[in-house]
VOPAGU-2260 file (C-alpha; in pm, 1 decimal, decimal comma):
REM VOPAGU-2260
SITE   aa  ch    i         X         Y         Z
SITE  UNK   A    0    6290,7   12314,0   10918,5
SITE  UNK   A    1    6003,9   12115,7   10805,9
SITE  UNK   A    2    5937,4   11755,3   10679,8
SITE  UNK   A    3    5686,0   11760,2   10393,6
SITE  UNK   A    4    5534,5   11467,8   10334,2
SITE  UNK   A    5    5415,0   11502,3    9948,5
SITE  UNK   A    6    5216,0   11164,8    9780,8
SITE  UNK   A    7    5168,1   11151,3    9445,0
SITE  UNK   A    8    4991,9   10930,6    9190,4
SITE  UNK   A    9    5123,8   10768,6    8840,9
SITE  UNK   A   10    5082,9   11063,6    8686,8
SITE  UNK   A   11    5360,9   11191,5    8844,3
SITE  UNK   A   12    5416,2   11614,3    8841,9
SITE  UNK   A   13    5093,7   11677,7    8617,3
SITE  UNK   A   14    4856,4   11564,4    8885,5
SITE  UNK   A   15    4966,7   11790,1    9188,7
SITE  UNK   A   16    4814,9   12050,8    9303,0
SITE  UNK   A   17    5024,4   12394,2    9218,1
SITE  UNK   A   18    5106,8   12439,3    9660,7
SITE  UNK   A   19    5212,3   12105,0    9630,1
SITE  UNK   A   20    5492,2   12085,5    9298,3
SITE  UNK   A   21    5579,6   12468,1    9459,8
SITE  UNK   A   22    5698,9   12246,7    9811,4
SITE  UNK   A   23    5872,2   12004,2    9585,8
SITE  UNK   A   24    6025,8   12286,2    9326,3
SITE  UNK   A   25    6158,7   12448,2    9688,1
SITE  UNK   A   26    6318,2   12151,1    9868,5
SITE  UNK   A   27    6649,6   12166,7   10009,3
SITE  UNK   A   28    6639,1   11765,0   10024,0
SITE  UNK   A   29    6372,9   11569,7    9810,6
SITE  UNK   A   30    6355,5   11190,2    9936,4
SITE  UNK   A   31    6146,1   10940,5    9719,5
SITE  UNK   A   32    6161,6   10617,4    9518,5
SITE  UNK   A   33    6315,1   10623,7    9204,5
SITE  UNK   A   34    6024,4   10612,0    8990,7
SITE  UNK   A   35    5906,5   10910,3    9210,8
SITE  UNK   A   36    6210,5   11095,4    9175,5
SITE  UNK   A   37    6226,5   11042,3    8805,9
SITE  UNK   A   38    5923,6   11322,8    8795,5
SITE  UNK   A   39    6127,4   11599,8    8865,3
SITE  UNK   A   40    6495,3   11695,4    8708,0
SITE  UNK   A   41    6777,3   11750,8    8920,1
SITE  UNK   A   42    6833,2   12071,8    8988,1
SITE  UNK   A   43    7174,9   12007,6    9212,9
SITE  UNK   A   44    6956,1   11992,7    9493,9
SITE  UNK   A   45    7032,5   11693,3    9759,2
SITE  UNK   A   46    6793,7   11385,3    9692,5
SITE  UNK   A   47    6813,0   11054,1    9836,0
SITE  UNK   A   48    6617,6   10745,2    9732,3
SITE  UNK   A   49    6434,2   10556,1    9925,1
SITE  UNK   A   50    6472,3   10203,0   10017,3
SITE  UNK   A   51    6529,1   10130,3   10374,1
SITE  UNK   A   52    6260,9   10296,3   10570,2
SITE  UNK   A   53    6454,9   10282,4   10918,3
SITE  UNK   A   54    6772,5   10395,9   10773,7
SITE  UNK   A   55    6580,8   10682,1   10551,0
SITE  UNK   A   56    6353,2   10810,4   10884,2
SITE  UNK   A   57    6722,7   10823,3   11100,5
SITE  UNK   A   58    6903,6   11013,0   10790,8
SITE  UNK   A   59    6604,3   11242,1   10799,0
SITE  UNK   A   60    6609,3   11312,5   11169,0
SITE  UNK   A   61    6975,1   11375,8   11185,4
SITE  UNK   A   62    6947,4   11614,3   10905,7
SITE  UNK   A   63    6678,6   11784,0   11099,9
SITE  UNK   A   64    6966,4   11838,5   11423,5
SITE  UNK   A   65    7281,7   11900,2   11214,3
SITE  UNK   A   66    7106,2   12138,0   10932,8
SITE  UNK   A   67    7076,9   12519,4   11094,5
SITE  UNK   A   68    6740,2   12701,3   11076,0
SITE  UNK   A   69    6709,5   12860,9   10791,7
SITE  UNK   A   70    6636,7   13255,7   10848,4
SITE  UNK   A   71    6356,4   13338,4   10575,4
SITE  UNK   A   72    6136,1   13546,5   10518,2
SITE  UNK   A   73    5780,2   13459,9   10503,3
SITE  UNK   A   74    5708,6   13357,2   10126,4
SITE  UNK   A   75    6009,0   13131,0   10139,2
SITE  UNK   A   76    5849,2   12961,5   10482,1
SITE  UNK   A   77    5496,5   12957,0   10279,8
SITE  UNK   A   78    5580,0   12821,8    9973,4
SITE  UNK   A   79    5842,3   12570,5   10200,8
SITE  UNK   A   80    6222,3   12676,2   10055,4
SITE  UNK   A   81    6500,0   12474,7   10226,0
SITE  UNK   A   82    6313,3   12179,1   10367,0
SITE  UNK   A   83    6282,2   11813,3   10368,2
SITE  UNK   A   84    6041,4   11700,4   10106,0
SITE  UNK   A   85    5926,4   11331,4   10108,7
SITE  UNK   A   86    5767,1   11198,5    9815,4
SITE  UNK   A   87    5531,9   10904,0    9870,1
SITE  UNK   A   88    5219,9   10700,7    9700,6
SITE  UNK   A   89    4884,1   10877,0    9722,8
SITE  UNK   A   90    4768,9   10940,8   10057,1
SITE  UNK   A   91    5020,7   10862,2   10339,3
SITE  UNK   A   92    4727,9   10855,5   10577,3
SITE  UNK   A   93    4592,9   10556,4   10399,2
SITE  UNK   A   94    4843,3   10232,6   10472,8
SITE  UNK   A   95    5130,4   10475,1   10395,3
SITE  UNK   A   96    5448,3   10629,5   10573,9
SITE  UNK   A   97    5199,9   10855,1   10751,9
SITE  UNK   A   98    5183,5   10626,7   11060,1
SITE  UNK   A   99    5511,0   10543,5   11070,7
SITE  UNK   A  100    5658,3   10916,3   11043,3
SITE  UNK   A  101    5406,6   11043,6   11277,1
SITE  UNK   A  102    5589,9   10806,8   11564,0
SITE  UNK   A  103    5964,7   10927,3   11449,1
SITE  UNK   A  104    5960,6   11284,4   11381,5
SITE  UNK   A  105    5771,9   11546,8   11595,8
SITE  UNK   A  106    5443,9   11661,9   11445,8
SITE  UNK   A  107    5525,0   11999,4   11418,9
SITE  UNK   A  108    5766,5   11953,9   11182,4
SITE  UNK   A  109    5510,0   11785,6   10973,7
SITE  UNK   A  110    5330,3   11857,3   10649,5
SITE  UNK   A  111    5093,3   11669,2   10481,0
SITE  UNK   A  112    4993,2   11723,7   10099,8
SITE  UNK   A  113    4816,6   11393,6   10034,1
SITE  UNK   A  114    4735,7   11282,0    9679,3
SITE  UNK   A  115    4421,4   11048,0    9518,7
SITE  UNK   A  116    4486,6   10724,9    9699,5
SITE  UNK   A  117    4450,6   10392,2    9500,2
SITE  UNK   A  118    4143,2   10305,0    9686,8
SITE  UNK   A  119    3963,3   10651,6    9628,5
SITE  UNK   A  120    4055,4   10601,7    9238,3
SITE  UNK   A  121    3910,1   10258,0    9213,9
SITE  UNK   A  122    3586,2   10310,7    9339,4
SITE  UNK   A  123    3527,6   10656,3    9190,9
SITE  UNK   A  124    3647,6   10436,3    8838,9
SITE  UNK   A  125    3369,6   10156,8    8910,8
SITE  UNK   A  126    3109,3   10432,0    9027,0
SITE  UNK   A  127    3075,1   10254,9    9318,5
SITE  UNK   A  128    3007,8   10435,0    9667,7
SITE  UNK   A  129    3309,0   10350,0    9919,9
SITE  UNK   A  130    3228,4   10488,8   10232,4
SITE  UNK   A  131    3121,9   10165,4   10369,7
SITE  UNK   A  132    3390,2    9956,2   10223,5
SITE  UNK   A  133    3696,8    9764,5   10413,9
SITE  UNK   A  134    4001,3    9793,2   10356,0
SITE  UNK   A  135    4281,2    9510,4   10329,1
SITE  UNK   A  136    4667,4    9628,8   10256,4
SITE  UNK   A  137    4964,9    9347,7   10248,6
SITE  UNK   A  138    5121,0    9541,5   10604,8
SITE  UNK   A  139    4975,3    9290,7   10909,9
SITE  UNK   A  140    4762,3    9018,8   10936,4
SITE  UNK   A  141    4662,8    9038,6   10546,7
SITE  UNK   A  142    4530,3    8649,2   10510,0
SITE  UNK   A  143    4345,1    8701,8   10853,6
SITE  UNK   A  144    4184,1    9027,2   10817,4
SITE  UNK   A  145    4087,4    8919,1   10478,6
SITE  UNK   A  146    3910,2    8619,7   10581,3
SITE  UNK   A  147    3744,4    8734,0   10874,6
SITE  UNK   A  148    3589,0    9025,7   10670,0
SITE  UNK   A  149    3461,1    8750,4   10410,9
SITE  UNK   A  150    3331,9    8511,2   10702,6
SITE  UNK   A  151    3138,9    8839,0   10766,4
SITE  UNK   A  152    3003,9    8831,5   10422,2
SITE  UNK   A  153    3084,8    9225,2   10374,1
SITE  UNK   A  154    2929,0    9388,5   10076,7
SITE  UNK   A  155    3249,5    9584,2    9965,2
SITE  UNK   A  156    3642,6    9479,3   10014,8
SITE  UNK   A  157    3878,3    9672,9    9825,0
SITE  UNK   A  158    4277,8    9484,4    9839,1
SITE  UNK   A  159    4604,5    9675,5    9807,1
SITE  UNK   A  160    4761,8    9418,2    9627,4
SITE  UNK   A  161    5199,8    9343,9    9540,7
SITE  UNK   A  162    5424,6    9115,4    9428,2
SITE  UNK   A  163    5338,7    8874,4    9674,8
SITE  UNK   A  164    4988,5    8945,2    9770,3
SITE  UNK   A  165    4839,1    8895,7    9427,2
SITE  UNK   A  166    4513,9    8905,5    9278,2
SITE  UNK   A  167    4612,9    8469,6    9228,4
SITE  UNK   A  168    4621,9    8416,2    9603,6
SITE  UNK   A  169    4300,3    8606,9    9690,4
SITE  UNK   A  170    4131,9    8422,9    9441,9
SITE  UNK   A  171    4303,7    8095,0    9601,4
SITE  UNK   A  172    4221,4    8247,0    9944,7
SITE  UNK   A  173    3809,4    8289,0    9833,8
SITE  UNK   A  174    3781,3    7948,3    9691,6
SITE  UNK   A  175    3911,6    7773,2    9979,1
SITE  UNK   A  176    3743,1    7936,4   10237,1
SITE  UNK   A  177    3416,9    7796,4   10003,1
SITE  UNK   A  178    3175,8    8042,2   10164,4
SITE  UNK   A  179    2798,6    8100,2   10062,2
SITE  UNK   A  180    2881,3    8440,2    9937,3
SITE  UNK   A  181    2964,4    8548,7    9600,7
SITE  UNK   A  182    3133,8    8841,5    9498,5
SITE  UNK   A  183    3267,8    9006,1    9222,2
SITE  UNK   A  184    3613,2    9077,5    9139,4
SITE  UNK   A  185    3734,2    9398,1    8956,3
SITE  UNK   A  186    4091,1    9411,8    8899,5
SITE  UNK   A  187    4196,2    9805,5    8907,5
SITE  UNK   A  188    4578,9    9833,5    8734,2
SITE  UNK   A  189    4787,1   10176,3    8700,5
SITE  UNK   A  190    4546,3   10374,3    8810,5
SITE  UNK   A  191    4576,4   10719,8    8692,5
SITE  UNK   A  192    4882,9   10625,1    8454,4
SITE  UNK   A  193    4843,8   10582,1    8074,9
SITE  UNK   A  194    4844,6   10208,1    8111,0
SITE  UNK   A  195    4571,2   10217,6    8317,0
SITE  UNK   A  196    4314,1    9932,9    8304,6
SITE  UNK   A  197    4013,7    9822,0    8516,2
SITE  UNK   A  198    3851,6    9508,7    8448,4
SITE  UNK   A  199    3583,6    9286,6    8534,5
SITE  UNK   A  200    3732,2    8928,1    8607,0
SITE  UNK   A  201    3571,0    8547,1    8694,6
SITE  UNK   A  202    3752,0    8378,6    8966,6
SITE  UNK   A  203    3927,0    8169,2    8716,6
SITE  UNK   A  204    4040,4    8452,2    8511,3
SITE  UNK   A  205    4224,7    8588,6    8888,8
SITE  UNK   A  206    4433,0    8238,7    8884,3
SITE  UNK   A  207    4506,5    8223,8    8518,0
SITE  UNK   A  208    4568,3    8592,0    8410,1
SITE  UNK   A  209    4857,9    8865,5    8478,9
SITE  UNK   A  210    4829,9    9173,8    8676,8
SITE  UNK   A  211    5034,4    9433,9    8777,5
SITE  UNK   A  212    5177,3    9502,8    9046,5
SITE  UNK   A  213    5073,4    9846,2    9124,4
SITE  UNK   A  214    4660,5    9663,7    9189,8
SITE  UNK   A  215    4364,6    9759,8    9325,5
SITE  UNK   A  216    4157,7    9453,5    9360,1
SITE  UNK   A  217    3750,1    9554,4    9436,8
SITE  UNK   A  218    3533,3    9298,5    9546,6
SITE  UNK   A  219    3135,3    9365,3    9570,8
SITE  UNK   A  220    2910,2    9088,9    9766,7
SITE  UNK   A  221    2618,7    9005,6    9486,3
SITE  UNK   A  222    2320,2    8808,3    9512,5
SITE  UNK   A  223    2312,2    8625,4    9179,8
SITE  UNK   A  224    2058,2    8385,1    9047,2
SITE  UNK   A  225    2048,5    8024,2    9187,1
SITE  UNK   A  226    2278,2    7830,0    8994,8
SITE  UNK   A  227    2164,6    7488,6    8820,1
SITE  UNK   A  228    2335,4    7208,5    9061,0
SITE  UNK   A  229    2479,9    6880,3    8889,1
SITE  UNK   A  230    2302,0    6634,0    9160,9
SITE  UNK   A  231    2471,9    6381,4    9037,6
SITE  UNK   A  232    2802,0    6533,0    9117,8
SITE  UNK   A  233    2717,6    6596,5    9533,7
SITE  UNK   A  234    2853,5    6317,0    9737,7
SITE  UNK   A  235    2611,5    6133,9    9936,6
SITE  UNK   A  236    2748,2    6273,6   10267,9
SITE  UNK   A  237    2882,0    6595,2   10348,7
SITE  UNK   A  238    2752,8    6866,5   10098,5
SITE  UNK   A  239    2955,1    7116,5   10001,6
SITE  UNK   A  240    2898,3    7502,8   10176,8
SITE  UNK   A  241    2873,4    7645,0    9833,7
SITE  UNK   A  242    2610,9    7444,9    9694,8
SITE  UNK   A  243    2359,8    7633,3    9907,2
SITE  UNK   A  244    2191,2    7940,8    9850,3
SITE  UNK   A  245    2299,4    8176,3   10193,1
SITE  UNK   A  246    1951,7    8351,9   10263,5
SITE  UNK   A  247    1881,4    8694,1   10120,9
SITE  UNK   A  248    2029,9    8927,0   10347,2
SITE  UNK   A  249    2168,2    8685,3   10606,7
SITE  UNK   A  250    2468,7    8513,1   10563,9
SITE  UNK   A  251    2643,2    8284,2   10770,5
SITE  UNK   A  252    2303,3    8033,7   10746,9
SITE  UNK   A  253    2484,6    7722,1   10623,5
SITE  UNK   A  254    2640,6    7458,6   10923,1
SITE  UNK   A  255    2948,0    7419,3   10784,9
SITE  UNK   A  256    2983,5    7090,0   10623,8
SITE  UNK   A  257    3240,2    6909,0   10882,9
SITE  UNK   A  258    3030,0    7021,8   11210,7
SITE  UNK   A  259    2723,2    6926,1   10979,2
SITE  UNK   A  260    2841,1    6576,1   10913,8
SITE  UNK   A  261    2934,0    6520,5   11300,8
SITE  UNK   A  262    2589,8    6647,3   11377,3
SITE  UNK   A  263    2433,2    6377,7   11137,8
SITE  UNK   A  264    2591,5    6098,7   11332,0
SITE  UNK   A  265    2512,2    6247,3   11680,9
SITE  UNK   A  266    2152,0    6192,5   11541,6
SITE  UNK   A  267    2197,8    5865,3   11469,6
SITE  UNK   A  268    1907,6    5861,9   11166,8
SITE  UNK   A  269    1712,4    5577,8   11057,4
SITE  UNK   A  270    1500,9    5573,3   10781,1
SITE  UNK   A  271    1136,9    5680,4   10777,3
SITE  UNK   A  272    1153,8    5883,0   11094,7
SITE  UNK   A  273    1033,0    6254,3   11152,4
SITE  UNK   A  274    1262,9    6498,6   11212,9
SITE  UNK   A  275    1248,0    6870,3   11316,0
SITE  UNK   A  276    1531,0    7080,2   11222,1
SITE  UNK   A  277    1475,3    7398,1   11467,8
SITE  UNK   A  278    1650,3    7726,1   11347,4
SITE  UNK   A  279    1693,9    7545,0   11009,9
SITE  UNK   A  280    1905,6    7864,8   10891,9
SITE  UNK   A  281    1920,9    7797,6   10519,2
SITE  UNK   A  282    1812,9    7406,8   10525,9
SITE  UNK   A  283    2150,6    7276,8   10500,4
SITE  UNK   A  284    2090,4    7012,7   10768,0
SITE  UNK   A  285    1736,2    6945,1   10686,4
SITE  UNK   A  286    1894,6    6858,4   10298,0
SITE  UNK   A  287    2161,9    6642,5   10406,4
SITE  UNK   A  288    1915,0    6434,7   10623,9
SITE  UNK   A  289    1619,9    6433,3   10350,0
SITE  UNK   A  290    1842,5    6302,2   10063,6
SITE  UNK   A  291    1995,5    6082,8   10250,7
SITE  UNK   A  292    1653,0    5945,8   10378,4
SITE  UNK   A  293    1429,2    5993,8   10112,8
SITE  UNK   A  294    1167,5    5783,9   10246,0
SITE  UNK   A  295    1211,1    6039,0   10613,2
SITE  UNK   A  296     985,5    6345,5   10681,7
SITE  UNK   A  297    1173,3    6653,4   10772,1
SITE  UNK   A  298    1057,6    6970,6   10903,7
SITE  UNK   A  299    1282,3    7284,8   10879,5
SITE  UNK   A  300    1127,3    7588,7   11134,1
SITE  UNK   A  301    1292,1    7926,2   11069,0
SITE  UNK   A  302    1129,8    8230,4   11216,2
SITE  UNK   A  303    1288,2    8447,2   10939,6
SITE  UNK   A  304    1159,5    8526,4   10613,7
SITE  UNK   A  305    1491,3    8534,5   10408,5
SITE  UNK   A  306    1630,0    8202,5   10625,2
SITE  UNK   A  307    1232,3    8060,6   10505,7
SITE  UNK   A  308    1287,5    8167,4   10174,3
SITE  UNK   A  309    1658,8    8048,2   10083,5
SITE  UNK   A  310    1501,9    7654,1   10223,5
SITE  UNK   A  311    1258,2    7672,2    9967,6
SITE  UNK   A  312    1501,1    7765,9    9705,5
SITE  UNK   A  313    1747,9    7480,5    9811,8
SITE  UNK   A  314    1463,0    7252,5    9867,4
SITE  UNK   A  315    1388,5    7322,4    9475,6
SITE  UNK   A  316    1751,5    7326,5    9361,5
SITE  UNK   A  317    1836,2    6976,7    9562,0
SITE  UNK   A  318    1494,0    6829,5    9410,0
SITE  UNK   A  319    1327,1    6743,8    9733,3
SITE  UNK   A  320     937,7    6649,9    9821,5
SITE  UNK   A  321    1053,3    6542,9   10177,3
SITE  UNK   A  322    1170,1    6904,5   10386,9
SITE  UNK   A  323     853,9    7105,1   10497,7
SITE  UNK   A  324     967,8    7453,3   10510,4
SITE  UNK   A  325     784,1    7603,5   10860,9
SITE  UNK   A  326     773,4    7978,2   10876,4
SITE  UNK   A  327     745,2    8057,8   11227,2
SITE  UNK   A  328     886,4    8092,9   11591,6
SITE  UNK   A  329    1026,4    7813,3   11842,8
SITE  UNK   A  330     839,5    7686,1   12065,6
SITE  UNK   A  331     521,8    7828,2   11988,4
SITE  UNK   A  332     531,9    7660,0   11623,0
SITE  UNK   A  333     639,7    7288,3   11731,1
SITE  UNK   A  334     305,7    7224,3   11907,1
SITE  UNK   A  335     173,3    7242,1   11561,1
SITE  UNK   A  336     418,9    6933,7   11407,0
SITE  UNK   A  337     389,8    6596,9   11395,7
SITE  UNK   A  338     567,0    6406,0   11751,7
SITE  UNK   A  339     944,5    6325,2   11632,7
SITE  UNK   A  340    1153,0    6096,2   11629,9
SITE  UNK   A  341    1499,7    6294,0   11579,5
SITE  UNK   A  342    1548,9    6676,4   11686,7
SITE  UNK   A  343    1826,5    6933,6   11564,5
SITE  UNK   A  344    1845,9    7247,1   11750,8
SITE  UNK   A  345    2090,3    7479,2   11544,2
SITE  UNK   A  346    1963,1    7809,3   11616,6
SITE  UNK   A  347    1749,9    7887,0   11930,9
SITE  UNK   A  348    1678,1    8285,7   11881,6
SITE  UNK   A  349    1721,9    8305,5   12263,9
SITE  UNK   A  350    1447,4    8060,1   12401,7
SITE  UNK   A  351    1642,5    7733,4   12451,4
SITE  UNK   A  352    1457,2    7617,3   12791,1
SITE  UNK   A  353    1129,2    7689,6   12651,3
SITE  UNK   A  354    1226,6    7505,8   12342,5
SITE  UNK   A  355    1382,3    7206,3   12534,6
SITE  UNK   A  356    1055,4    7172,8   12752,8
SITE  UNK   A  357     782,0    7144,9   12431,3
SITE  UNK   A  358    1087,4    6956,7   12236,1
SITE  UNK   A  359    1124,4    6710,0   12554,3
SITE  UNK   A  360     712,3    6641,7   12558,8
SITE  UNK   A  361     682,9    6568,9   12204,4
SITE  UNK   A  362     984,3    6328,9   12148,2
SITE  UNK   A  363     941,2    5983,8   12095,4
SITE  UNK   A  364    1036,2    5754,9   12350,6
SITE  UNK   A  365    1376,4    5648,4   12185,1
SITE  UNK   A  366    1422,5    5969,5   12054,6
SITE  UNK   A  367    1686,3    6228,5   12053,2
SITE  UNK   A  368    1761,7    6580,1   12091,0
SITE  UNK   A  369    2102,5    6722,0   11903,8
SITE  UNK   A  370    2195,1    7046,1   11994,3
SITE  UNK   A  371    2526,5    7285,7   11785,9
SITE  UNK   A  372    2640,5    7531,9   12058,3
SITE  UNK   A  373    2876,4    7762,9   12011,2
SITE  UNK   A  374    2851,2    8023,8   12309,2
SITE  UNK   A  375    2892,8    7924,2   12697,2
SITE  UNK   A  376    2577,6    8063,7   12803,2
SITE  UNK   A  377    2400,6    7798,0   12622,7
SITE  UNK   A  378    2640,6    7531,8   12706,9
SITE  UNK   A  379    2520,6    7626,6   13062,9
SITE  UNK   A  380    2142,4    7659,0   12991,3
SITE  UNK   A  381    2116,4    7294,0   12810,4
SITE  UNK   A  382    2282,7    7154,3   13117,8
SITE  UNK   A  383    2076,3    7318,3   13389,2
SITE  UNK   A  384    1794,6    7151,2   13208,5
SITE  UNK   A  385    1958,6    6852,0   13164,2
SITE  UNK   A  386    2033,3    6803,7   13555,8
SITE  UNK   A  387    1646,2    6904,8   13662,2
SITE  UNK   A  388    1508,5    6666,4   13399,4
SITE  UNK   A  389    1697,4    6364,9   13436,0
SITE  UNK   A  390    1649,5    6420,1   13853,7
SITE  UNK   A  391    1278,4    6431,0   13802,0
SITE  UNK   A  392    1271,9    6134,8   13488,1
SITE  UNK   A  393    1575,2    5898,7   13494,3
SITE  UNK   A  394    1496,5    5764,6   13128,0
SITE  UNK   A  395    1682,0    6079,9   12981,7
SITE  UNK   A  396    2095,6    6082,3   12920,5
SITE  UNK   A  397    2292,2    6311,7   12799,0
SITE  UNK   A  398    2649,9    6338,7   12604,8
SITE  UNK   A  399    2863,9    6629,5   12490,1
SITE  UNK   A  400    3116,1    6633,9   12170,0
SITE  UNK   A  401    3322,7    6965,6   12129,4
SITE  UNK   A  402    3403,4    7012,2   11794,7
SITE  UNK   A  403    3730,6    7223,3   11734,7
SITE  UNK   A  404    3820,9    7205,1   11334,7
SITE  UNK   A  405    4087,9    7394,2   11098,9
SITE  UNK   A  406    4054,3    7410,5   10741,9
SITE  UNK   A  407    4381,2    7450,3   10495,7
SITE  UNK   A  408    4372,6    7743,8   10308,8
SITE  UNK   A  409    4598,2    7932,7   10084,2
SITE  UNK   A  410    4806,4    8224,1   10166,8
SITE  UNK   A  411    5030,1    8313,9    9923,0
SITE  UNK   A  412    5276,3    8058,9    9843,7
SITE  UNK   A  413    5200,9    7893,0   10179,0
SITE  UNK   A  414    4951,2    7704,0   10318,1
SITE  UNK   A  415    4823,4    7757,5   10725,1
SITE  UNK   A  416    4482,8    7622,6   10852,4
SITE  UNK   A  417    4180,9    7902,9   10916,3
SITE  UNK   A  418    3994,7    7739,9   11249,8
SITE  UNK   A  419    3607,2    7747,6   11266,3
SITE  UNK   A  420    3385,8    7863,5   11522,4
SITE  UNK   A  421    3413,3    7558,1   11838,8
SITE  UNK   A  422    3111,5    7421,3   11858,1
SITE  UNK   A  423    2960,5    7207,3   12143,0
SITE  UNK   A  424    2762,0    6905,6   11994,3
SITE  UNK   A  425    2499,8    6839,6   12281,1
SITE  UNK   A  426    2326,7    6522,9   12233,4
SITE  UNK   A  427    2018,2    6455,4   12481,1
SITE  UNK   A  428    1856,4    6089,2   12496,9
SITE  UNK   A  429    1515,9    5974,5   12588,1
SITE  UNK   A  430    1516,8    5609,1   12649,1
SITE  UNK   A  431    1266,9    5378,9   12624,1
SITE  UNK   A  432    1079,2    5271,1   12926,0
């Protein structure tokens, strides 16, 4: 006897194929939801419904020992007379019973007739290509997997949403997290049924509308025009992540804004000094320092052109004369800068010793070097050339903050913290003689 596995879409019978409604038509035992059930009459054929997978899948296998093998001949084996039909949603390869049945009956008493899945629908309703896209369904680590894949700044994210998991909480989810990427939202509902609806939708809309439950939520990464900023509304200190333009194709540019504001005081900043900002990323740090210290000269080196490009755009946006946007390549371009008093080291594009050597001959005397680590090699690098310089000049000292932070975020009804990256804070002294 065989188990076949039959998914079908919202609407119902009609959008089978005709091998598929002939297993169904055939069954000996047809297993489904109600609502999937309610697609085909009762023809005094067995037919449970489906609510407890464990107890359904042990039901299933012990009809498969008791029930003897039916002798037929071979159109009643084709077209699948007098087996076990399962009726699930769309593809049950795609976060369906597939799995699950593959691990609890043997696969040769499996058939497969997938249908449309939700996913497939969406994207084929927004004309939007989807073999690139990620996937995020409410079985596992939903919150997680969802966050780490917008950390990552992926272009497309399509979300199985439910009653829980709704297209509210990943719009609470997104505006925590507060991330330099934007994205828009396309709410896909019934797909396939008569009440279907797709619709574009603001992040507000997400919190204050209705949905239902049967969702497909599509989210597509966008690079939209800089937004005006209300200057007046930015604190002093500590600048909001989404206030800055990411940089083109490369997200992930902006320090976040706690490390930022730790890395501020590790510089210790007084007003009219020169500062370099080395691997500026997007200018965050190079912002927070110029308005701040208006009366300061900061340079902000970035070696590429879409990290060059978004400082000049937040340079504009923030209203600053006092950040020098420097196209080019540590340490090769610092010979070129005026000496200075303060140095930030975010990014080091491999080179850090170099770097540290032309950094170390240009500082002031009084000056210091902040370094934001986040990988042990470098750790390891900054103090080899720590110990060698202060043995050969004891003027230089050295400290070390590590920085582990959570943020609270949303998920669901709850509320858990989402931990960023540890960084090392490295600060490196040159006293006066």
């Amino acid at each position: 006897m065989t188990v076949h596995v039959v998914g079908i879409g919202l609407d119902g019978a009609a959008g089978l194929s005709e091998s598929a409604r002939q297993v169904v038509e055939t069954a000996a035992l047809l297993v489904g939801s109600d609502r999937h059930l309610s697609y085909f009459p009762d023809r005094g054929r067995e037919r449970w419904v489906l609510e407890d997978s464990t107890e359904a899948i042990l039901e299933i296998r012990r009809w498969l020992a008791e029930v003897p093998q039916l002798e037929a001949d071979a159109e009643t084996v084709e077209r699948g007379r007098g087996s076990i039909v399962i009726l699930v949603a769309g593809d049950p390869m795609f976060h369906g019973w597939g799995k699950l049945l593959i691990s609890q009956i043997p696969p040769d008493k499996l058939t497969f007739h997938p249908h449309v899945s939700s996913v497939q629908l969406a994207f084929n309703r927004l004309q939007i290509p989807w073999q690139d896209a990620h996937f995020v369904a409410s079985q596992g680590r939903y919150f997680e997997e969802l966050t780490a894949k917008l950390k990552l700044g992926v272009e497309k994210i399509a979300v199985l949403a439910d009653e829980t998991l709704t297209p509210a909480a990943l719009a609470n989810l997104v505006k925590a997290l507060d991330l330099p990427a934007r994205y828009q939202f396309w709410v896909c509902e019934n797909l396939g049924s008569p009440e279907e609806n797709v619709g574009l939708y603001s992040l507000e809309a997400l919190l204050r509308e209705s949905f239902s439950l049967l969702s497909v939520v599509v989210m597509q990464r966008v690079f939209p025009p800089a937004e005006a900023l209300d200057l007046a509304s930015l604190p002093s200190l500590g600048i909001p992540d989404s206030a800055f333009i990411g940089g083109g194709d490369r997200l992930g540019l902006t320090v976040e804004r706690e490390v930022r504001v730790l890395v501020l005081a590790q510089l210790a900043l007084r007003p009219e000094q020169v500062v370099w900002d080395v691997g500026a990323g997007n200018g965050s740090v190079s912002i927070e320092i110029a308005r701040l210290f208006p009366q300061s000269e900061v340079y902000a080196i970035e070696q590429t052109v879409s990290g060059t490009s978004a400082i000049e755009l937040n340079c504009s946006r923030f209203e600053l004369q006092n950040v020098l946007s420097i196209h080019g390549s540590a340490p090769e371009i610092l010979h070129r800068l005026r000496p200075p008093h303060r140095i930030f080291i975010g990014c080091s594009g491999g080179g850090l010793t170099k770097i540290l050597g032309v950094c170390a001959l240009r500082l002031l005397a009084g000056g210091s070097i902040v370094l934001a680590l986040d990988v042990f090699e470098d750790i390891a690098t900054v103090l080899s050339w720590i110990g060698d310089r202060v043995r050969r000049e004891p003027h230089w000292s050295y400290r070390i903050l590590q920085v582990q932070l959570s943020r609270s975020i949303s998920a669901g009804s709850l509320t858990r913290f989402e931990a960023l990256n540890p960084i090392s804070i490295v600060t490196i002294d040159r006293h006066l003689n």
